[in-house]
C-alpha positions in Angstrom: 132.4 68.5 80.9 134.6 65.9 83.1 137.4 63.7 81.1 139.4 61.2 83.4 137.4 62.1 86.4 138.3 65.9 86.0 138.0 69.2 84.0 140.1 69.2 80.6 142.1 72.2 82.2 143.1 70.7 85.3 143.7 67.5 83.1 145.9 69.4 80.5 148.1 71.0 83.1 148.6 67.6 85.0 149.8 66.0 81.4 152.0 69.3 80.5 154.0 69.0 84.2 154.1 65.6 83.3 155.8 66.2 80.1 158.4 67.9 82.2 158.7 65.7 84.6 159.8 63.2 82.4 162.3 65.8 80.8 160.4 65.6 77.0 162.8 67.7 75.7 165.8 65.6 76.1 164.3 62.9 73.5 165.3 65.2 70.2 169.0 64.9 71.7 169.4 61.5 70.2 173.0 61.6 68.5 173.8 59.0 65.7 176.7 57.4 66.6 179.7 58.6 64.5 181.1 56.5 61.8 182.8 52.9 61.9 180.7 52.8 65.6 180.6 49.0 66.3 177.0 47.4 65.2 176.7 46.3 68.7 177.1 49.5 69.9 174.5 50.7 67.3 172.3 48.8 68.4 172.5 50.2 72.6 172.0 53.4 70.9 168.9 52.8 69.2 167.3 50.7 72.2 168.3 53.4 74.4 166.5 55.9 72.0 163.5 53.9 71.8 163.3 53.1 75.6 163.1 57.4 76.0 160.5 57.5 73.6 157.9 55.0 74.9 158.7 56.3 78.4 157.4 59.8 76.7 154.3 58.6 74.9 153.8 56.1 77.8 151.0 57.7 80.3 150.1 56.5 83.4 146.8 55.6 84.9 144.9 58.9 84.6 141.4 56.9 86.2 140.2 53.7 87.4 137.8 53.9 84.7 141.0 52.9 82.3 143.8 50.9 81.5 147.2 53.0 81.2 147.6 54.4 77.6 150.2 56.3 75.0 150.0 59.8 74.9 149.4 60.0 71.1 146.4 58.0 72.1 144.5 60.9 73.0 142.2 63.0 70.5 144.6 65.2 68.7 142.3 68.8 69.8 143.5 67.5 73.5 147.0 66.8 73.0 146.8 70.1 71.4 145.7 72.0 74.5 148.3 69.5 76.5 151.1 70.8 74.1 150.0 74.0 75.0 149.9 74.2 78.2 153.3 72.6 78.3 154.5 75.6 75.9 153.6 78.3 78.5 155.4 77.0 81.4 158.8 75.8 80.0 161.6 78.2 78.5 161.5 78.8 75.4 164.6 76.9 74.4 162.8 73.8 76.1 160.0 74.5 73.6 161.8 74.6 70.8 163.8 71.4 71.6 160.6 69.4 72.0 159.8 69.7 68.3 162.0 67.3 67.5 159.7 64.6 69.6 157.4 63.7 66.7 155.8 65.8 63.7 152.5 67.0 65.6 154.7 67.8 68.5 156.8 69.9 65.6 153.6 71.0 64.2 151.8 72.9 67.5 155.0 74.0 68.7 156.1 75.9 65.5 152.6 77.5 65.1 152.9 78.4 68.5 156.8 80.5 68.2 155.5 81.6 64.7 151.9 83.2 65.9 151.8 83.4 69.7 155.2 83.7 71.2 155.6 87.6 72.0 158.5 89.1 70.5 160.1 89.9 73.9 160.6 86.5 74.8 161.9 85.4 71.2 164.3 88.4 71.3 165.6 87.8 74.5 166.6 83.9 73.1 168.0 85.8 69.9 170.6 88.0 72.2 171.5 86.4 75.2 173.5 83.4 74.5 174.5 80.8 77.1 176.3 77.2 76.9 172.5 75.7 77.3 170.8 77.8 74.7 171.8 78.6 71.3 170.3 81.4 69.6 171.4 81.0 66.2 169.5 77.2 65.7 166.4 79.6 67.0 167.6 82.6 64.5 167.8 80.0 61.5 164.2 78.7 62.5 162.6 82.2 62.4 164.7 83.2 59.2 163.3 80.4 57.3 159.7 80.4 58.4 159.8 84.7 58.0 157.2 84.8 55.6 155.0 82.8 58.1 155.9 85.1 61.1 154.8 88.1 59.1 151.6 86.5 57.7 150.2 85.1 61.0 150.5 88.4 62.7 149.5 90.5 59.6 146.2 88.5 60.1 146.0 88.1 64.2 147.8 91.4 65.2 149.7 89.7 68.0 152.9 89.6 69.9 155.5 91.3 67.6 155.5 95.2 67.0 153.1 96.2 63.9 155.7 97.9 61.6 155.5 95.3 59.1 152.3 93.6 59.7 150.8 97.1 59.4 152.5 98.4 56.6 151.5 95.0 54.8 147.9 95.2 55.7 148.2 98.7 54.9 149.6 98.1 50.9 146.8 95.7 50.5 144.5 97.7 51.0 145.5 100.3 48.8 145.5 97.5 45.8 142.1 96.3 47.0 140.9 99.5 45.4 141.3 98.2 41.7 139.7 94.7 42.8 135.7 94.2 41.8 133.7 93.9 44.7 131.5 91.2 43.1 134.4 88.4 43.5 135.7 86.3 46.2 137.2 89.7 48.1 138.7 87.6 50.9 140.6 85.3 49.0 141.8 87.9 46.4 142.8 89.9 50.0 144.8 86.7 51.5 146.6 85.7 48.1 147.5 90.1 48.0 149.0 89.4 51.7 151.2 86.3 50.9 152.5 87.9 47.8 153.7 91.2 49.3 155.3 89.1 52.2 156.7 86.9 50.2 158.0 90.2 48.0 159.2 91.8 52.2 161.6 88.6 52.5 162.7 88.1 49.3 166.4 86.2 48.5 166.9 89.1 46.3 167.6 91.7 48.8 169.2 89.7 51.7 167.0 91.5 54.5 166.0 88.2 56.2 167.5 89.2 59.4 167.4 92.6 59.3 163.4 92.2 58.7 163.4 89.4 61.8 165.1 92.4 63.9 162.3 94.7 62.7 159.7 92.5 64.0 161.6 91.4 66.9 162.5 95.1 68.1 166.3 94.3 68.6 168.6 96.7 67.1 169.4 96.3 64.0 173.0 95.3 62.9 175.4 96.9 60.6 173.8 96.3 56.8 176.7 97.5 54.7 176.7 98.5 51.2 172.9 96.6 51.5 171.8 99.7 53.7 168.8 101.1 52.0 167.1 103.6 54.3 164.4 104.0 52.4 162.6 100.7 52.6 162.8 101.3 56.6 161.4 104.5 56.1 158.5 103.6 53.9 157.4 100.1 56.5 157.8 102.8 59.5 155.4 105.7 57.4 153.6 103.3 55.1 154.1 105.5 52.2 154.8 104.2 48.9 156.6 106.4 46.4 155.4 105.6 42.5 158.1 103.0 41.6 157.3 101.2 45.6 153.4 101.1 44.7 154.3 99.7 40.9 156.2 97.1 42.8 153.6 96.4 44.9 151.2 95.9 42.1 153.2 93.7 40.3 154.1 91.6 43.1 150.3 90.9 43.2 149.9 90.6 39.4 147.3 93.3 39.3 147.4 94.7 35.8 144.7 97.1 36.5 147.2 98.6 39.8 150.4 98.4 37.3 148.8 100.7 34.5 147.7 103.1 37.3 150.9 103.7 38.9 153.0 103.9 35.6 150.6 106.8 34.8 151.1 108.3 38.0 154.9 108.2 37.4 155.8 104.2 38.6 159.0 103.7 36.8 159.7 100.1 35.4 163.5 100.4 34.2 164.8 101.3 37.3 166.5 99.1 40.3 167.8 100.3 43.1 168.7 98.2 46.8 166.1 96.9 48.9 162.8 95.3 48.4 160.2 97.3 46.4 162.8 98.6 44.3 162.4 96.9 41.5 159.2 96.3 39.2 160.4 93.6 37.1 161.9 91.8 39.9 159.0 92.4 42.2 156.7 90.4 39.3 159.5 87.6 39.0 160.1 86.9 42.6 156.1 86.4 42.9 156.0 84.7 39.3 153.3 87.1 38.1 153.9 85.8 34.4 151.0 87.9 32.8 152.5 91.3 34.4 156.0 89.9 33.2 155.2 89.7 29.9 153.9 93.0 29.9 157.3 94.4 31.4 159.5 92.4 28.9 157.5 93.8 26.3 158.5 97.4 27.5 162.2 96.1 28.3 162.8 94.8 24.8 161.1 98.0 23.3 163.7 99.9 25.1 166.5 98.3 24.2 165.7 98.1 20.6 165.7 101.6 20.8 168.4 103.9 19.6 170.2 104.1 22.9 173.6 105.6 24.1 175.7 102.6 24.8 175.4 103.5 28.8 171.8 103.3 28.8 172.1 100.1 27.3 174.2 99.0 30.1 172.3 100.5 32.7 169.2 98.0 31.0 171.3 95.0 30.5 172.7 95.3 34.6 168.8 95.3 35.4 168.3 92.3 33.4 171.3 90.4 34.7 169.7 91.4 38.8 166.3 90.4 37.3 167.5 87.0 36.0 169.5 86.6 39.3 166.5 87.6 41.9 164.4 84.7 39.1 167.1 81.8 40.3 167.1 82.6 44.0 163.2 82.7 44.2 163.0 79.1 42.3 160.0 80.5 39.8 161.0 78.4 36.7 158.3 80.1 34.2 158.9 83.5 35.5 162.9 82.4 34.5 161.9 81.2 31.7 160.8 84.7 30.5 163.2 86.6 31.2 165.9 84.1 30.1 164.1 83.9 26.9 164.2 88.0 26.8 167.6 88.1 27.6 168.5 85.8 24.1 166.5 87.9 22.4 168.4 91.0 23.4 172.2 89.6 24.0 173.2 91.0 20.6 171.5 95.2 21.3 174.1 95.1 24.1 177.9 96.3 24.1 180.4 94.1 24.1 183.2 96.5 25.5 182.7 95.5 29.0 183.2 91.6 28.5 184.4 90.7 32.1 181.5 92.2 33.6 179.3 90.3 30.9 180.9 86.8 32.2 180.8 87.6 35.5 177.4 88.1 35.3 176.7 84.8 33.5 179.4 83.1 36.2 177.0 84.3 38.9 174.0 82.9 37.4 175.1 79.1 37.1 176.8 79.5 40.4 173.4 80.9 42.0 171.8 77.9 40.3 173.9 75.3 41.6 174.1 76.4 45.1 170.5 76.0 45.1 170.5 72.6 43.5 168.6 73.6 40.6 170.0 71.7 38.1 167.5 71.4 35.4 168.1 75.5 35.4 171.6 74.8 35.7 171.4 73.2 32.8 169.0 75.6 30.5 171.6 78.2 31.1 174.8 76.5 30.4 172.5 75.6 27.0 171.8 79.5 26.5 175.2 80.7 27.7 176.5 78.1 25.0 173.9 79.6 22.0 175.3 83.2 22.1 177.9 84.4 19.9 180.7 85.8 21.9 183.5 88.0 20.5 186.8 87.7 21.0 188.5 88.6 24.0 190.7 90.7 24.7 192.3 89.5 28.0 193.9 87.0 29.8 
């Protein structure tokens, strides 16, 4: 097959120098001028913007056969193959830069870093900083689209080390056991994959970089009181102890998984660090609402229960992290729940700790806002307002 005279391949490599050549990458460094910058001068700025771009798009002649054309004239499976072409014989940081061209320029290029970009060369960006390249606009990128990472290399083993992927592929298939063969097996298996990653990279536990070094093979940094050794240890020997599998079932909302491992010894009220940790959490973070309402029911049991005052505690502190984990992860019905629990049960819990309670309260509506959520701003200020409190007894 012959296009402009040629072979596509010899055609996409002569279009992808040509990007180069006319230094592509240097259109997404268009600064807006600062602030009381003369409209005149506004003006140079955007002409001079515009003049880059069409010199971009512009192509030359490519045959005699036709007139000269715009580079986002061409069928978009070609520009694809252009793009990447372009991707394998530029640095990285030139690739990354070229996103800001145009939204399929962004599109290509971040499924190319997020499913074919080996992890040596993305590490190597992520540790050695220079004046030209800065790793942390690259280590914001890959933080944010994590889940994505994971996912396209837990389905095309590719180009990052398999701890995770592995150990992902690996907990499906353990909960694919209690699936029915007769349904839609594959799409059951995808939505099993998202939710666990999704679970892996969770607000709740703050691991977003330390997961990225995982996957990336850097070495890790100092974690803190966050250190949790155990949720290394069980991605490295994919072995789930009885509360990890519950958490694992719930995350996936598979009721049939959840009774199963709470027979086998899966406890529910329990919450330690790290991901996997936590049941009720796990089926929050994922808004698994059906397997929520099942845990609440066993929560408020509990606590209606004739219970030493520091068991209460210790249920009331997992309900405060559950709530909290609920406002990070944004699932408003899966909030709704547990807030609704939590009103339910405000008055089974002691009231001798009264600093802690309002810090916990404080750290809900302050999670809430940073996130912009005001509508569940707003519902918990309401709440927060309904509950009787007692006097205090400091100032």
């Amino acid at each position: 097959m012959s296009i402009y005279g040629g072979s596509i391949s010899r055609f996409t490599a002569r279009m992808a120098s040509g990007l180069i050549g006319l230094e592509c990458v240097n259109v997404g460094f268009y600064k807006r001028p600062a602030a009381g910058t003369s409209a005149d001068s506004r003006h140079t700025h955007v002409e001079a913007h515009r003049t880059i771009s069409q010199h971009l798009f512009f192509l030359p002649s490519c045959s005699p056969r036709g007139p000269m054309m715009l580079l986002l004239d061409l069928p978009s499976e070609l520009l694809e193959r252009i793009l990447d072409v372009f991707i394998e014989i530029v640095p990285l940081s030139h690739a990354f830069r070229a996103r800001s061209v145009c939204r399929f320029f962004a599109s290509v290029i971040n499924h190319a870093l997020l499913a074919k970009t080996p992890s040596e060369t993305l590490s190597h960006h992520l540790t050695h900083a220079s004046a030209r390249h800065r790793p942390e606009v690259l280590r914001t990128f890959l933080k944010k689209n994590l889940g994505t990472l994971i996912l396209n290399h837990t389905r095309y083993p590719r180009g990052i080390p398999p701890n995770v992927p592995d150990f992902i592929n690996y907990v499906v298939a353990e909960l694919m056991e209690f699936v029915p063969t007769d349904g839609d097996t594959l799409a059951i298996h995808e939505q099993y994959q998202q939710d666990l990653i999704a679970l892996t990279v969770s607000d709740n536990v703050k691991l977003h970089e330390d997961t990225m070094f995982d996957l990336l093979g850097i070495e890790k940094q100092p974690r803190g009181y966050l250190y949790d050794s155990s949720y290394y240890d069980m991605i490295d020997q994919r072995k789930l102890s009885p509360t990890q599998a519950l958490c694992a079932a719930a995350a996936v909302g598979s009721l049939h998984a959840v009774e199963y491992t709470i027979q086998r010894g899966g406890q529910l009220l329990e919450a330690s660090k790290g991901a996997y940790a936590c049941p009720i959490s796990a089926a929050a973070i994922t808004n698994q609402q059906h397997v929520l309402e099942l845990f609440i029911a066993h929560l408020e049991q509990a606590i209606s229960e004739d219970l030493e005052q520091d068991s209460l505690k210790a249920l009331e502190k997992i309900l405060n992290r559950v709530i909290k984990d609920s406002i990070r992860s944004g699932k408003w019905e899966a909030l709704s729940l547990l807030l609704g629990c939590y009103q339910r049960c405000a008055g089974c819990f002691p009231w001798d700790d009264t600093m802690n309670r309002y810090s916990a309260f404080w750290s809900w509506l302050i999670e809430a806002s940073t996130l912009g959520c005001v509508e569940t701003f707003t519902t918990l200020t309401t709440i927060l307002e309904d509950i009787e409190y007692p006097p205090t007894t400091w100032t």
